[in-house]
C-alpha positions as a Markdown table, in Angstrom:
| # | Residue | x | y | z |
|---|---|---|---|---|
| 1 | Unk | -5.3 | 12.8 | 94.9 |
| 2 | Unk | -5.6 | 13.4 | 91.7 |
| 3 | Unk | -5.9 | 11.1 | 88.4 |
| 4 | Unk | -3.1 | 9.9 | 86.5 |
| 5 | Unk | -2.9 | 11.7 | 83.3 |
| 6 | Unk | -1.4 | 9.8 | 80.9 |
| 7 | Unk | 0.3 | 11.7 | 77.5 |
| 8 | Unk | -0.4 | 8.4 | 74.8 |
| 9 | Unk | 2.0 | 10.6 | 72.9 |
| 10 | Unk | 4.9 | 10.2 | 75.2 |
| 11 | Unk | 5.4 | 6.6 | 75.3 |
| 12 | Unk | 6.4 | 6.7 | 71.4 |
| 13 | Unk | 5.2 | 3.0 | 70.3 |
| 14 | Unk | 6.0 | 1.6 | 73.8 |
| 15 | Unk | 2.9 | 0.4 | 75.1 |
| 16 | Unk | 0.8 | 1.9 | 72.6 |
| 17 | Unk | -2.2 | 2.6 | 73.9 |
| 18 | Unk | -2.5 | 0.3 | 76.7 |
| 19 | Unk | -0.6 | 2.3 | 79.7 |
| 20 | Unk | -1.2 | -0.9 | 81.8 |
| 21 | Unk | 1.8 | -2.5 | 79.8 |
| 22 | Unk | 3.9 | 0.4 | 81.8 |
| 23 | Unk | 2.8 | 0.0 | 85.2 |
| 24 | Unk | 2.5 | -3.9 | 85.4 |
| 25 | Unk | 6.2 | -3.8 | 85.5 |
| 26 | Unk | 6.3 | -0.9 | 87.7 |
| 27 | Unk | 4.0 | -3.0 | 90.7 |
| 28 | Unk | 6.7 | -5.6 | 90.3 |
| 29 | Unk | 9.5 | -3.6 | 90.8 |
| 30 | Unk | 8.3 | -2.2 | 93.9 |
| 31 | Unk | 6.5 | -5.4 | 95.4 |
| 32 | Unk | 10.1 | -6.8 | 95.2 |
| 33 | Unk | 11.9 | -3.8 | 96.6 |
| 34 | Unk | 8.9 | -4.2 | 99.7 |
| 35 | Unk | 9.8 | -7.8 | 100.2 |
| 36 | Unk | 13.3 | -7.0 | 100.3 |
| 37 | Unk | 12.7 | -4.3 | 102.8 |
| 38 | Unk | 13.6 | -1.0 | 100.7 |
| 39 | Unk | 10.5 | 0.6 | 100.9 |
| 40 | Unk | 7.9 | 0.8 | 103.3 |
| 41 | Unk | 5.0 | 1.1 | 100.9 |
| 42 | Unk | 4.4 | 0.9 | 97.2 |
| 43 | Unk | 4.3 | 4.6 | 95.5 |
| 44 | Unk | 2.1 | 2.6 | 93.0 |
| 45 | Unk | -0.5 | 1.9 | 95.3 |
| 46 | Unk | -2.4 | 5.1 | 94.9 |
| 47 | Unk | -2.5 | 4.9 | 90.8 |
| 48 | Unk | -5.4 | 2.9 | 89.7 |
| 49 | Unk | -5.5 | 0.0 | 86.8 |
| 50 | Unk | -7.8 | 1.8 | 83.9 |
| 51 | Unk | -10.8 | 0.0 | 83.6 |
| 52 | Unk | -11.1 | -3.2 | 80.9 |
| 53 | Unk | -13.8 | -2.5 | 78.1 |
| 54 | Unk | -16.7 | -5.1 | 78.6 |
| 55 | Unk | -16.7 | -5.4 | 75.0 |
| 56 | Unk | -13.7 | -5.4 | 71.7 |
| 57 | Unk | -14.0 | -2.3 | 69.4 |
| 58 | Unk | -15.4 | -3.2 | 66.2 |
| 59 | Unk | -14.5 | 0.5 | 63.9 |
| 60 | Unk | -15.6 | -1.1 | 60.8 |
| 61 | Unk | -18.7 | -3.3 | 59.3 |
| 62 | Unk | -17.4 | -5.7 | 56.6 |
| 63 | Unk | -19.1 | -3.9 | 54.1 |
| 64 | Unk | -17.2 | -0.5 | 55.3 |
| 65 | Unk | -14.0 | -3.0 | 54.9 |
| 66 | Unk | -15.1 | -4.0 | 51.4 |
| 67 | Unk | -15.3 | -0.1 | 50.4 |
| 68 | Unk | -12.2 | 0.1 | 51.9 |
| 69 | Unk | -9.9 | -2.3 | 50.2 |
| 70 | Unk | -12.2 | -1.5 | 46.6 |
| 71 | Unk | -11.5 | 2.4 | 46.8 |
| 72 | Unk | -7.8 | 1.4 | 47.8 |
| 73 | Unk | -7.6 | -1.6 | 44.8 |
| 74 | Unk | -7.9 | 1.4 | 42.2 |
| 75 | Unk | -7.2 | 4.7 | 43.9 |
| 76 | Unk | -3.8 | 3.9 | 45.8 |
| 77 | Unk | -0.4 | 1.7 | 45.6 |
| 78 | Unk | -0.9 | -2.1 | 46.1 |
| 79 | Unk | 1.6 | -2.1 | 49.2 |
| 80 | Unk | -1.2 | -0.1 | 51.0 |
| 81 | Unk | -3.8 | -2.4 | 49.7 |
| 82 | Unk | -1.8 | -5.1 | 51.1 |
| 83 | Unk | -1.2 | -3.4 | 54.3 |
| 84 | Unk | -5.0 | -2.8 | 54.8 |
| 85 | Unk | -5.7 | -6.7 | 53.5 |
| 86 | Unk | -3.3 | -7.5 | 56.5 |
| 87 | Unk | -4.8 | -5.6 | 59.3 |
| 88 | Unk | -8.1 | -6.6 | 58.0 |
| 89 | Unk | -7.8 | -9.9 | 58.0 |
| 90 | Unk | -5.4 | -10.5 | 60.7 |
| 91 | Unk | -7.6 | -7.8 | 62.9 |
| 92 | Unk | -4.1 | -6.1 | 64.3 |
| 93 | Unk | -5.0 | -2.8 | 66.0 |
| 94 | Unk | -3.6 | 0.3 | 64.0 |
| 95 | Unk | -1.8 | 1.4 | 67.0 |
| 96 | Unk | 0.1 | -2.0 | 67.5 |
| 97 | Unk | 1.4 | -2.4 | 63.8 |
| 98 | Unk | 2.2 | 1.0 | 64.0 |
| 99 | Unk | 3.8 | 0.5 | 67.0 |
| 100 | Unk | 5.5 | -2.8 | 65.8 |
| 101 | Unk | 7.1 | -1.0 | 62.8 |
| 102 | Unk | 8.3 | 2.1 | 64.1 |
């Protein structure tokens, strides 16, 4: 069989980029329509759960941060100052704000 692709793209701010957030409800559904007797087998039993990093991404040192927030304190508006303040300090993924605004 082959992999599940996933398009990221497609799920427009949905689950981001955690596709797990899709299929968790997906097992559910059809454990439920098992116990209930409507389906012999799970069609979600051949797609695999991706694989949990062993460690938190960590994109930017605090002095890359620093540069950040000084280049944005004199080059840009002071709402995206704040937004990067925010994110910074609050350490929101990109993808989730994004995701949470949209």
């Amino acid at each position: 069989m082959l992999p599940v692709q996933w398009d990221y793209a497609g799920l427009n701010g949905v689950a981001g980029d955690r596709p797990a957030l899709c299929t968790i409800p997906l097992r559910a559904l059809f454990r439920t329509a098992i116990e209930e007797g409507l389906l012999d087998r799970s069609p979600m039993a051949s797609i695999r759960n991706l694989e949990i990093p062993d460690h938190l991404p960590d994109p930017f040192t605090r002095e890359k941060m620093e540069a950040i927030l000084t280049h944005l304190k004199t080059n840009a508006s002071e709402q995206a100052w704040n937004w990067y303040e925010f994110a910074f300090g609050t350490g929101v993924w990109f993808a989730m704000f994004f995701s949470a605004t949209a």
